[in-house]
ROLUMVO-807397 format. One record per residue (C-alpha): residue number from 1; x, y, z. Coordinates in Angstrom, 3 decimals, padded with zeros to 6 digits. Example, Ala and Ser with C-alpha at 12.3 -4.5 7.8 and 13.67 -1.06 7.14 Angstrom:
% residues 2
{romi=1; px=012.300; py=-004.500; pz=007.800}
{romi=2; px=013.670; py=-001.060; pz=007.140}
END
This chain:
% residues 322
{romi=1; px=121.268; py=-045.307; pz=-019.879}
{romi=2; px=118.632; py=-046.641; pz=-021.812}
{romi=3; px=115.154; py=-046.901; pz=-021.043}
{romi=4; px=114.846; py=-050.491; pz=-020.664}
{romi=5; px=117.613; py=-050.114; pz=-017.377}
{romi=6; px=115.826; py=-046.775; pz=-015.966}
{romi=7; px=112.756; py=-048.799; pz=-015.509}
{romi=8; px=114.550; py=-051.676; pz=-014.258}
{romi=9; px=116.656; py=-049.406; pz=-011.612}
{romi=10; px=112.879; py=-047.423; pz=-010.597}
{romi=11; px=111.519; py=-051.232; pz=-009.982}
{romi=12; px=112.452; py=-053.068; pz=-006.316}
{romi=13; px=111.874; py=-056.830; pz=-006.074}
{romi=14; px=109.253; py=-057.833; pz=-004.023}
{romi=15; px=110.154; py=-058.749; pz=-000.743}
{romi=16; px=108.702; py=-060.839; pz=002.001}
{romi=17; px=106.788; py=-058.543; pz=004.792}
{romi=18; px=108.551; py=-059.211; pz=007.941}
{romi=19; px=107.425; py=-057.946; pz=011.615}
{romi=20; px=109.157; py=-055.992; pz=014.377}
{romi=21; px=109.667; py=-058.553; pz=016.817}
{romi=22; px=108.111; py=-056.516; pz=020.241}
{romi=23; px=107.243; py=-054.087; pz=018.325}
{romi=24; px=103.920; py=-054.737; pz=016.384}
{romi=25; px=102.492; py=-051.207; pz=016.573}
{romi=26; px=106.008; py=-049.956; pz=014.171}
{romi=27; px=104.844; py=-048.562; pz=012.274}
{romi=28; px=101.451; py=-048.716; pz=012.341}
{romi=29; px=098.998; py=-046.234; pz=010.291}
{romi=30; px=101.367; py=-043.607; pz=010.277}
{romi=31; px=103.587; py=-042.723; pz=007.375}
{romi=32; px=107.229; py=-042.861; pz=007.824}
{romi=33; px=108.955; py=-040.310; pz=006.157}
{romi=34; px=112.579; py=-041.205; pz=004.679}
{romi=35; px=113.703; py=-036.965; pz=004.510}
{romi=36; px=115.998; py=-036.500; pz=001.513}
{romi=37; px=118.272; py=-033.476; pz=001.629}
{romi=38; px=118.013; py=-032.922; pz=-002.669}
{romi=39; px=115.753; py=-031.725; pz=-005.218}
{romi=40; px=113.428; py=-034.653; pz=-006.262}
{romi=41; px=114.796; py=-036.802; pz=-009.374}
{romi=42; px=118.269; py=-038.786; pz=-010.446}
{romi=43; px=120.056; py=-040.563; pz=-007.760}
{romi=44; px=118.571; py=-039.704; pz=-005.013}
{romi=45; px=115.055; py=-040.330; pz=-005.903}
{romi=46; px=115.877; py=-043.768; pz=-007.515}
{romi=47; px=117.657; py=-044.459; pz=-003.740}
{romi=48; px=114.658; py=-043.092; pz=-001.683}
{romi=49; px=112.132; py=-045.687; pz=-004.241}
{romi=50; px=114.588; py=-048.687; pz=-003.264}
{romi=51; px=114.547; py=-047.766; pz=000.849}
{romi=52; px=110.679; py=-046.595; pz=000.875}
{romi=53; px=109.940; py=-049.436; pz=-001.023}
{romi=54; px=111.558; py=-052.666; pz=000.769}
{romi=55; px=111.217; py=-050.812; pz=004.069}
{romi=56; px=107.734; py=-051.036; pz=003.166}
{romi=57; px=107.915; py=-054.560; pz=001.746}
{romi=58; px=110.068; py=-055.590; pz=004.672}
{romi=59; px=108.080; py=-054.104; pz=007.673}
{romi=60; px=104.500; py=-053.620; pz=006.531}
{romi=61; px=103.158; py=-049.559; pz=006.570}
{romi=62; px=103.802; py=-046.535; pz=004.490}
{romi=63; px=107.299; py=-045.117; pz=003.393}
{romi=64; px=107.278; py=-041.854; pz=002.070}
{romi=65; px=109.994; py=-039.308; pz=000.793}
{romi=66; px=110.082; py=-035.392; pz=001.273}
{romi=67; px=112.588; py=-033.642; pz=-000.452}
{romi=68; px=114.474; py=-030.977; pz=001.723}
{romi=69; px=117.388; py=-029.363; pz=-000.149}
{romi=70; px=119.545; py=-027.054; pz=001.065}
{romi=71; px=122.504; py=-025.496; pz=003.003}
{romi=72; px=124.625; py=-028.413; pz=001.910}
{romi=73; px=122.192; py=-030.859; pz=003.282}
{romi=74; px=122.178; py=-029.074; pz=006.551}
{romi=75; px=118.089; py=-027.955; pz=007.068}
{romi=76; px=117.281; py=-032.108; pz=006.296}
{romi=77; px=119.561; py=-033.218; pz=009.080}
{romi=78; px=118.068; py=-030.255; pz=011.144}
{romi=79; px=114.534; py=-031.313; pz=010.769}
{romi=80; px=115.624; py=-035.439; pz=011.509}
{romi=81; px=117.794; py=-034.646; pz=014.420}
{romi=82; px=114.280; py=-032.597; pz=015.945}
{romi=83; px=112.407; py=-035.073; pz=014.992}
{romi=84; px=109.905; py=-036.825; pz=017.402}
{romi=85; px=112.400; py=-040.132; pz=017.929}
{romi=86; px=109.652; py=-042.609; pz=017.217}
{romi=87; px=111.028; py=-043.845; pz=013.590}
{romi=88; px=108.886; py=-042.641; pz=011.781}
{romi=89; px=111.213; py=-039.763; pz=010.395}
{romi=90; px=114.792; py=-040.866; pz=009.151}
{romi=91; px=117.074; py=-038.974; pz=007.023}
{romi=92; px=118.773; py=-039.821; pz=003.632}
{romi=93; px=121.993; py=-039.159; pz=004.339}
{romi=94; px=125.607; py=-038.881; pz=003.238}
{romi=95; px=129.308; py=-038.558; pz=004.211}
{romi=96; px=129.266; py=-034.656; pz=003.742}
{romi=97; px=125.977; py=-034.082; pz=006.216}
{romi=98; px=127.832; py=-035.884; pz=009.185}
{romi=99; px=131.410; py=-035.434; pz=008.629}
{romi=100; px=131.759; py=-031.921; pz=006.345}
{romi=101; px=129.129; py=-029.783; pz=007.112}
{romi=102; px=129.841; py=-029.494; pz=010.989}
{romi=103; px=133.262; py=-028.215; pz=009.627}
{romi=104; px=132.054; py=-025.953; pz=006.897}
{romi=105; px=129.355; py=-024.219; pz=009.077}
{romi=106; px=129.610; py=-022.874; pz=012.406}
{romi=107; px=126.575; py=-023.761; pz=013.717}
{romi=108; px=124.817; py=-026.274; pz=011.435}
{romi=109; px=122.209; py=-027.050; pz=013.896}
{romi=110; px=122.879; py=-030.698; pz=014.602}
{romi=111; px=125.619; py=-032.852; pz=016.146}
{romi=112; px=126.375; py=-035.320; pz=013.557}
{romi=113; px=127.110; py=-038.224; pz=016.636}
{romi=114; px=124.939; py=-037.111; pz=019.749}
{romi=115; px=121.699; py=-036.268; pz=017.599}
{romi=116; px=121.209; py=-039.140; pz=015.431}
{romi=117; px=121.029; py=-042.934; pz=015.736}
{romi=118; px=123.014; py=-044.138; pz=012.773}
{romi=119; px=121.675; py=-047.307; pz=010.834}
{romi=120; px=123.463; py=-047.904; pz=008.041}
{romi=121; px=125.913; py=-047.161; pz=005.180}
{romi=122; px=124.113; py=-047.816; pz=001.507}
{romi=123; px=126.499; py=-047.352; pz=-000.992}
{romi=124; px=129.713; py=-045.197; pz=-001.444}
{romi=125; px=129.467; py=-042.941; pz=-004.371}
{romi=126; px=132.169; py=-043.620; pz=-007.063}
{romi=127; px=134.153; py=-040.252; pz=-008.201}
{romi=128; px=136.049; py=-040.152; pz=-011.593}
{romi=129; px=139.015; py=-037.252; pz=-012.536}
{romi=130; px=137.883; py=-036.381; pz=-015.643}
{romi=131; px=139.940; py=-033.727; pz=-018.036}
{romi=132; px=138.934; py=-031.619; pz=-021.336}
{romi=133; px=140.124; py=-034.030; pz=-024.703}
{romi=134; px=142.891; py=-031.672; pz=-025.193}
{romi=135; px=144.531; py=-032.951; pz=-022.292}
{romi=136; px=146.206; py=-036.463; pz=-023.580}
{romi=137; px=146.901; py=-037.917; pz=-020.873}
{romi=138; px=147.060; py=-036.726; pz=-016.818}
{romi=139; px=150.681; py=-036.791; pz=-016.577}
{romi=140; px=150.254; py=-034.040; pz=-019.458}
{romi=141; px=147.966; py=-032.047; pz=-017.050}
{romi=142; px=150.217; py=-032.578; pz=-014.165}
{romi=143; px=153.485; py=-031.919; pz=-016.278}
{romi=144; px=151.993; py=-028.587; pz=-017.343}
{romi=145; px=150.472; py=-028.107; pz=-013.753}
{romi=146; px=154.167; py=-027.924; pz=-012.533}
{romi=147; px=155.503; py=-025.783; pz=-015.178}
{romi=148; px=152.433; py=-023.245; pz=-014.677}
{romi=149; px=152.026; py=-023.273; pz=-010.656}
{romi=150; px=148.269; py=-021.919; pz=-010.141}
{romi=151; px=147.446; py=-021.310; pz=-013.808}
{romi=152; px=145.784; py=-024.298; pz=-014.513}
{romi=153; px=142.340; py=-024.973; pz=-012.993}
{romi=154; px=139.771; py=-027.247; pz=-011.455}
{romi=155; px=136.390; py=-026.919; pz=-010.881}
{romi=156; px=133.894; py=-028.167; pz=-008.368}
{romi=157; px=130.459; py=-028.369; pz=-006.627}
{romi=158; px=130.985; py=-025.864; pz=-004.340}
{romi=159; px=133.575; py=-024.901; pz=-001.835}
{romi=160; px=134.042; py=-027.650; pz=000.784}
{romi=161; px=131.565; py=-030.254; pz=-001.524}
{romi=162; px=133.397; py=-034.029; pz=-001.851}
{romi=163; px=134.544; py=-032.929; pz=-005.425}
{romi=164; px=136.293; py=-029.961; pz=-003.395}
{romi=165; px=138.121; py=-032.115; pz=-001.034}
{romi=166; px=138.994; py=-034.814; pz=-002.779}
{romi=167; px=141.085; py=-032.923; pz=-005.728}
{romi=168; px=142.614; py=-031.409; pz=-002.353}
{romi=169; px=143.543; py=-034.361; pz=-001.289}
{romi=170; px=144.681; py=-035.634; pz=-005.233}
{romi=171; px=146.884; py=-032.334; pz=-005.577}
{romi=172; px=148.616; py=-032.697; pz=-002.643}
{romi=173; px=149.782; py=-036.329; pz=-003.244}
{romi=174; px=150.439; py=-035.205; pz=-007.048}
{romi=175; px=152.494; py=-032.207; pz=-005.498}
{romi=176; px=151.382; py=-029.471; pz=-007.804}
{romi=177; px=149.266; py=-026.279; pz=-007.056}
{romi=178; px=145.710; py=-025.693; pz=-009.384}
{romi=179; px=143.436; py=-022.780; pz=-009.261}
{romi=180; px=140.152; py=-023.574; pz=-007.629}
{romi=181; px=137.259; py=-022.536; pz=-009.208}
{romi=182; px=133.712; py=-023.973; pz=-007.345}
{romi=183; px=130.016; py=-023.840; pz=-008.959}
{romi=184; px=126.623; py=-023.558; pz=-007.715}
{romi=185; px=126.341; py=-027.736; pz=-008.412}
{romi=186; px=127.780; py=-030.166; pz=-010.483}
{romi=187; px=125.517; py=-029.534; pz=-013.506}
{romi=188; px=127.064; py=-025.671; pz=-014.001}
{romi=189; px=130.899; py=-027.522; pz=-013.276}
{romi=190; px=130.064; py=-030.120; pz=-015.533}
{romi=191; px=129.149; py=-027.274; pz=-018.074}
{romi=192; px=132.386; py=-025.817; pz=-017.655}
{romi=193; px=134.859; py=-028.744; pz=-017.989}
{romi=194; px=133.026; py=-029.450; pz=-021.065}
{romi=195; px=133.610; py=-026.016; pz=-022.395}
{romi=196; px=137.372; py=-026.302; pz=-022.105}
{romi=197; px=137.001; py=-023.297; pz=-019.466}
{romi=198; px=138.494; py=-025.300; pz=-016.783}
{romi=199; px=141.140; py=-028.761; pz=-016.574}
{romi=200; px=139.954; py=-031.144; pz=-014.654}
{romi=201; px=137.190; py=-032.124; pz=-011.958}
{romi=202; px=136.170; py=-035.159; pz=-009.969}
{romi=203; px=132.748; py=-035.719; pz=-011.305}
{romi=204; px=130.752; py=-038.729; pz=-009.914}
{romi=205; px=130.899; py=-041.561; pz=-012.021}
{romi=206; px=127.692; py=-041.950; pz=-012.741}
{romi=207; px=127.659; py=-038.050; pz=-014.101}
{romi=208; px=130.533; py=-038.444; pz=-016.054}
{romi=209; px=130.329; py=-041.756; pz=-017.657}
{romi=210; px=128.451; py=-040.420; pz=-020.515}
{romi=211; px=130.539; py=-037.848; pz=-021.224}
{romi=212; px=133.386; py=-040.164; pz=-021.412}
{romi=213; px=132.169; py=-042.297; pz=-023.536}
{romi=214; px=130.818; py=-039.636; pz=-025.958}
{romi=215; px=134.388; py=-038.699; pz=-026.176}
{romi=216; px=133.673; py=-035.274; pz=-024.675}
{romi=217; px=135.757; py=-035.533; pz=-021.594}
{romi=218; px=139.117; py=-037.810; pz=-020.776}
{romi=219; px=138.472; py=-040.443; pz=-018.092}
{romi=220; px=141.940; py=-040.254; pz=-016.130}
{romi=221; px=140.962; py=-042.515; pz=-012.923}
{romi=222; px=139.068; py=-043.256; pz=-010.411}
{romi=223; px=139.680; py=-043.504; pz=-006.476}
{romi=224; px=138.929; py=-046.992; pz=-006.240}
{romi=225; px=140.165; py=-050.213; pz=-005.125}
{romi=226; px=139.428; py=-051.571; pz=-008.157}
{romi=227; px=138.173; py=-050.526; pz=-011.930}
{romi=228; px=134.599; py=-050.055; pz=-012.378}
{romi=229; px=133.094; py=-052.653; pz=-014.525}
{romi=230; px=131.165; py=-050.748; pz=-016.608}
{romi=231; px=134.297; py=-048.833; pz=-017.546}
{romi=232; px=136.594; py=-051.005; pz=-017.095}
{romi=233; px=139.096; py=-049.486; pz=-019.916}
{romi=234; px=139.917; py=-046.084; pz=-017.123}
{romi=235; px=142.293; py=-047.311; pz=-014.860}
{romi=236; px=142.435; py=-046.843; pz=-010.835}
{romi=237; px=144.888; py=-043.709; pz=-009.365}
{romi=238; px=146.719; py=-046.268; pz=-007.500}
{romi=239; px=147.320; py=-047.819; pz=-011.021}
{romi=240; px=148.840; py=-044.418; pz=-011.996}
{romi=241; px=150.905; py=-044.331; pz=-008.590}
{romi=242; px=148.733; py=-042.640; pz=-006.410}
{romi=243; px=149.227; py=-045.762; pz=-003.994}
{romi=244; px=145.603; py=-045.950; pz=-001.830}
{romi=245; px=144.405; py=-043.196; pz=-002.904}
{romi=246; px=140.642; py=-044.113; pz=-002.223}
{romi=247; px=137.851; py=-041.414; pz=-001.191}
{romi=248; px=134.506; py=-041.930; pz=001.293}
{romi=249; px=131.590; py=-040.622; pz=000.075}
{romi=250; px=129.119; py=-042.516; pz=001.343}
{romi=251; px=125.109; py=-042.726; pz=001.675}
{romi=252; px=123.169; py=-043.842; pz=004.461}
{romi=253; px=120.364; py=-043.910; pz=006.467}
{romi=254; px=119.941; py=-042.520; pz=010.184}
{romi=255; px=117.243; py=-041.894; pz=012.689}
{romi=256; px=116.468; py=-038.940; pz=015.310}
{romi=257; px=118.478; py=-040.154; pz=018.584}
{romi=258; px=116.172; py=-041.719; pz=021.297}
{romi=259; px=114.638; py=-044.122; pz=018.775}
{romi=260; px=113.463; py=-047.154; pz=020.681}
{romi=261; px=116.159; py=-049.650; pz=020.527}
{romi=262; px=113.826; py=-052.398; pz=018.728}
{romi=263; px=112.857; py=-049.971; pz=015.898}
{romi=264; px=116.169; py=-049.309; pz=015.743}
{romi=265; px=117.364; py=-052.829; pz=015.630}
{romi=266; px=114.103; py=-053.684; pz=012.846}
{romi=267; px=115.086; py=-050.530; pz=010.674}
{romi=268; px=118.796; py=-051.571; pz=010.834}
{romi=269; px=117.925; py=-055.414; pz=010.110}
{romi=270; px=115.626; py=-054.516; pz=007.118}
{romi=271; px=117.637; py=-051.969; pz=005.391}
{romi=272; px=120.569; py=-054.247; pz=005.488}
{romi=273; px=119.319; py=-057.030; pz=004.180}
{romi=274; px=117.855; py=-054.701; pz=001.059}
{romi=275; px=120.824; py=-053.196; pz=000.124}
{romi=276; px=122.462; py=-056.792; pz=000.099}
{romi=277; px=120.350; py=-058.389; pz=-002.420}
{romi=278; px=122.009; py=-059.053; pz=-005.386}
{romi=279; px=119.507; py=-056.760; pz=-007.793}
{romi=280; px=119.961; py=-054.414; pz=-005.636}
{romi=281; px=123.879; py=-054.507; pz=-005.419}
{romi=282; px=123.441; py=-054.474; pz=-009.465}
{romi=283; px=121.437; py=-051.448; pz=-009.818}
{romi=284; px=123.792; py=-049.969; pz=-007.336}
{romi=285; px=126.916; py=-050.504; pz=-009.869}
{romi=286; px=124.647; py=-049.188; pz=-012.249}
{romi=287; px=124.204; py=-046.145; pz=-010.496}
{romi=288; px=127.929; py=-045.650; pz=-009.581}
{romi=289; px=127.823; py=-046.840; pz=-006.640}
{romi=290; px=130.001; py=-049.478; pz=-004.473}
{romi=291; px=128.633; py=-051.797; pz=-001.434}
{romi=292; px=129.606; py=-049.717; pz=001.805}
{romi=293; px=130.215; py=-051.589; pz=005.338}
{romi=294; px=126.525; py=-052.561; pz=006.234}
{romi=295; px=125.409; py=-051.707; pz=010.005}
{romi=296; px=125.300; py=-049.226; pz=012.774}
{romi=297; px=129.041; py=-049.606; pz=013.762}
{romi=298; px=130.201; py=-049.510; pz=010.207}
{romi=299; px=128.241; py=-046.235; pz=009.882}
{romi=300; px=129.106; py=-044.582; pz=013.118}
{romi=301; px=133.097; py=-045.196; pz=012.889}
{romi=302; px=133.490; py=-044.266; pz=009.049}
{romi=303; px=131.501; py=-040.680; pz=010.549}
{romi=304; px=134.427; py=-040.456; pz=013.423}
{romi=305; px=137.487; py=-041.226; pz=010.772}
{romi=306; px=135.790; py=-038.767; pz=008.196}
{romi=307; px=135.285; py=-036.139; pz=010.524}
{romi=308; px=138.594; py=-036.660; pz=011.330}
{romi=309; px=140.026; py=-036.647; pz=007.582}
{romi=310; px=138.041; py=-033.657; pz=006.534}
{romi=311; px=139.604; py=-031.366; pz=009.133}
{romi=312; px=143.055; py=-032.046; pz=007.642}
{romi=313; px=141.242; py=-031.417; pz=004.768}
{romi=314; px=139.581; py=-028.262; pz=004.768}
{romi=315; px=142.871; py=-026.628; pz=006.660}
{romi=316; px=144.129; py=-027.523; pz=004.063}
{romi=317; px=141.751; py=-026.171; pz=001.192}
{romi=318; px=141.683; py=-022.739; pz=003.140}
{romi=319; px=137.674; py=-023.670; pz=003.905}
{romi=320; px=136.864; py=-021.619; pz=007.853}
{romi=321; px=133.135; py=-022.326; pz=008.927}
{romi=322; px=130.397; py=-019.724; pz=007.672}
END
C-alpha cells in the first residue's frame, strides 16, 4: 500500500454533528472509550480512527480508543460487559469474542448475548488460502494431501483462531486430513508459510495480498461470494467446487447491557450510517474487508448462527475449553 492510500484510509470525511434526540446530555464532557481487544496499529487502529472519529463527528463529544489485548480478546469483552452501562464504554469487537471464545474457554468471563447490547456488524474480514510457490496449483496440494494422509501441513493463528476453523471447515469439504500446526499470531504463521516450513494457511486478505503479488506465496481462493476486486485474477472456492463455501468473520461494535435504549438507538443510528458511506465502504475493500448486515438484529443473529457453527467446529478440530 502506498503512502498516498495509508493517509487516505487514516483520514474520515467530515460529517455533519447530529444530536441524540432525548438524550442531549450523551455524551456530554465525558470521553467515550471505543475498547479495542489488539495491540495498537494496522487494522484495528485504522477501524477504531473511522468509529472514534464519525462517532465524534456524528454525535458531538470525545471518542477515544484503549487498546486491551489479550486472552483471545477475552479481558476487552470482560472490562465492556462490567462496564458502567451508560455508553460511554463500547467494545471493538469481532466474530471470535462472541461466538469462539465462550467455546474455547471455560469461563471467559462474559456471556456473549446476556452481557452486551449489540449495535452493529462493520465489516467481515476477507480470508485467502494461500500455499508456498512450489505448490502449482491446490488440486496439487490436495492430490498430494490424499496420497500423504497427515504429512502435509497447515499453519495458523492459534488453536481455535478463525484461520483454525476455517481450514477445518475447508478440509473437511476437500475430504483430506493435514497436520495442524498453530502460532503465537499470524505474523510468526505468515513467517512460516513463507519459509516453505508449512503448505498452506488462510491468511487474511489484507495480510496476504502482498505476498501474493510479490510472487512469494500462491493465492488459491478465497471464501467469498464473489472475487475481490483488487485481486480479481484468484478465483472464489466455490469457483473451484467448494459450492458456498463462505466464512463469518466479522467486526462490530457493542455496548455493556443496560445501555439506555436512546443511546442505544443514537450509537446504532450513527455507526450505521458511517460505515455506509461510500469512502468508507472503499477504504473498507481496501482494507480487506466486505460490507456486513448493518444493525442490532443483523449483529445479534449472525452471534446465535456462529455460536452455533463453531461448536460443530471445534468438535471437530479436537479444541475442549481451557
Amino acid at each position: 500500500m502506498t503512502a498516498l492510500s495509508r493517509r487516505a484510509l487514516l483520514t474520515a470525511p467530515m460529517l455533519a454533528a447530529i444530536p441524540v434526540a432525548g438524550q442531549s446530555s450523551f455524551p456530554g464532557a465525558r470521553p467515550v472509550t471505543l475498547v479495542m481487544p489488539y495491540t495498537a496499529g494496522g487494522l484495528p487502529t485504522v477501524l477504531g480512527n473511522i468509529i472514534t472519529q464519525g462517532l465524534a463527528q456524528r454525535l458531538g463529544g470525545s471518542f477515544l480508543t484503549d487498546f486491551r489485548p489479550g486472552a483471545a480478546t477475552a479481558i476487552a469483552a470482560r472490562q465492556v460487559a462490567r462496564a458502567q452501562p451508560d455508553g460511554h464504554t463500547l467494545l471493538f469487537g469481532s466474530v471470535t469474542t462472541f461466538a469462539a471464545v465462550p467455546h474455547a474457554q471455560r469461563n471467559p468471563g462474559y456471556d456473549p448475548i446476556a452481557d452486551f447490547e449489540h449495535l452493529t456488524m462493520i465489516g467481515n474480514t476477507l480470508f485467502m488460502l494461500v500455499g508456498h510457490p512450489r505448490w502449482p496449483s491446490l488440486s496439487a496440494v490436495l492430490d498430494e494431501a490424499r496420497r500423504r494422509p497427515g504429512q502435509l501441513s497447515y499453519a495458523s493463528f492459534g488453536i481455535g483462531s478463525t484461520a483454525h476453523l476455517v481450514m477445518v471447515d475447508f478440509l473437511r469439504r476437500a475430504g483430506v486430513e493435514m497436520l495442524h500446526i498453530p502460532f503465537g499470531g499470524s505474523g510468526p504463521a505468515i513467517t512460516e508459510i513463507l519459509a516453505g516450513r508449512v503448505d498452506l494457511m488462510f491468511p487474511t486478505f489484507a495480510s496476504a495480498k502482498p505476498h501474493v503479488e510479490a510472487g512469494r506465496l500462491q493465492g488459491f481462493g478465497v471464501p467469498a461470494r464473489s472475487r475481490i476486486a483488487s485481486m480479481p485474477a484468484v478465483p472464489t472456492l466455490g469457483e473451484l467446487g467448494f459450492t458456498d463455501f463462505l466464512f463469518d468473520a466479522w467486526l462490530g461494535v457493542s455496548a455493556p447491557a443496560g445501555t439506555p435504549p436512546a443511546v442505544v438507538d443514537a450509537l446504532e443510528e450513527a455507526l450505521v450510517t458511517i460505515f455506509a458511506e461510500p469512502a468508507t465502504r472503499a477504504r473498507l475493500e481496501e482494507l480487506g474487508l466486505e460490507p456486513a448486515p448493518p444493525g442490532r438484529a443483523a449483529m445479534a443473529a449472525s452471534i446465535r448462527r456462529n455460536l452455533d457453527a463453531n461448536r460443530e467446529l471445534m468438535a471437530r478440530a479436537g479444541v475442549t475449553p481451557e
